[in-house]
Structure formats: structure tokens, C-alpha cells
Steps between C-alpha positions, in 0.01 A plus 500: 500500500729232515401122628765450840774237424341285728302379213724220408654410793522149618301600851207666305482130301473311815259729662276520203532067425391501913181705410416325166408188729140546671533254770849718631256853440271311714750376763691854484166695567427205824835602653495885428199466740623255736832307565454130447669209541602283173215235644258728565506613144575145339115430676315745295614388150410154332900387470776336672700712776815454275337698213379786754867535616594502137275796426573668807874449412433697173345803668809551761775454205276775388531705783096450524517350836734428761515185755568477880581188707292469807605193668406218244243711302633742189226793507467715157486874531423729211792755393306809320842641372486239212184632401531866544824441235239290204243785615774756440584362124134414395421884609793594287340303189179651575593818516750449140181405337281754623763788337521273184119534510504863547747544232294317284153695571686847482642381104146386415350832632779662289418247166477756181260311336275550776510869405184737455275364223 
């Protein structure tokens, strides 16, 4: 099986940097639930509105979330396309390994020393 091209591609860096950050997991997971406002989420973490936007700024170059202006408030909505596509190339390393794995076991089984005593 071959790994898709995907692999190195500057997208699959951004989307994977988003996800390497816990406080954007945690704000990603918030607004796959609900849409919320860039206030709303800067009040449930222990730093400065500016650094929320920054984060959230991150996840939508990533294609993580998207924004929407209502009147004066910016509201953050999930995008699960993003994550279907890392889903889609971790399942492709998974499944690489697993048949490197079973390659592996089925030479061992095969080993000649391991032959009647």
C-alpha cells in the first residue's frame, strides 16, 4: 500500500501544527458542538482575547474552523472536512503498518531455524 501524496503537503502541515496545540483541540472540539463567538470562547481560557483570536486564526488557515460575521460579533464554526482529510492519512499510516506487521509475523512463522527439533 502506498502512503497518499498528501503526506507532505503544505495543508497536511498546517492542519497537523493546529492539532499539536491543546488549547485549539480544546477550542475546535467547543465549536464542533456549538458556534461561538471569539468572546465567548476568549472567557473560558486564562489569556488575553488577542491570543484566543490568534489560536483561532491558526485553526481556520487550517481549514479547522471557519468564521461568520454577525453584526459586530465573529462566531467560530467547526469545518469536519479538515479532519476527515488528517483522519484519512493517519488511517492510511495505520493501515501501512498493520501490513508491515503482517509481513513481518508471516516471515517469522516462516523462520528456518524455527524448524522441527
Amino acid at each position: 500500500m502506498s502512503l497518499p501524496q498528501l503526506q507532505t503537503s503544505p495543508e497536511i502541515d498546517r492542519l497537523f501544527h493546529a492539532l499539536a496545540d491543546a488549547t485549539r483541540r480544546d477550542i475546535l472540539r467547543r465549536v464542533t458542538e456549538a458556534d461561538l463567538s471569539i468572546s465567548a470562547l476568549a472567557g473560558r481560557y486564562e489569556m488575553s482575547m488577542t491570543a484566543v483570536q490568534k489560536h483561532v486564526g491558526v485553526l481556520e488557515s487550517a481549514g479547522l474552523v471557519g468564521k461568520t460575521r454577525h453584526g459586530r460579533e465573529q462566531r467560530v464554526q467547526g469545518s469536519p472536512e479538515a479532519l476527515h482529510q488528517a483522519q484519512s492519512l493517519l488511517s492510511s499510516y495505520e493501515t501501512a503498518w498493520r501490513e508491515r506487521i503482517d509481513r513481518m509475523a508471516a516471515l517469522l512463522a516462516d523462520d528456518p531455524k524455527e524448524g522441527p527439533p
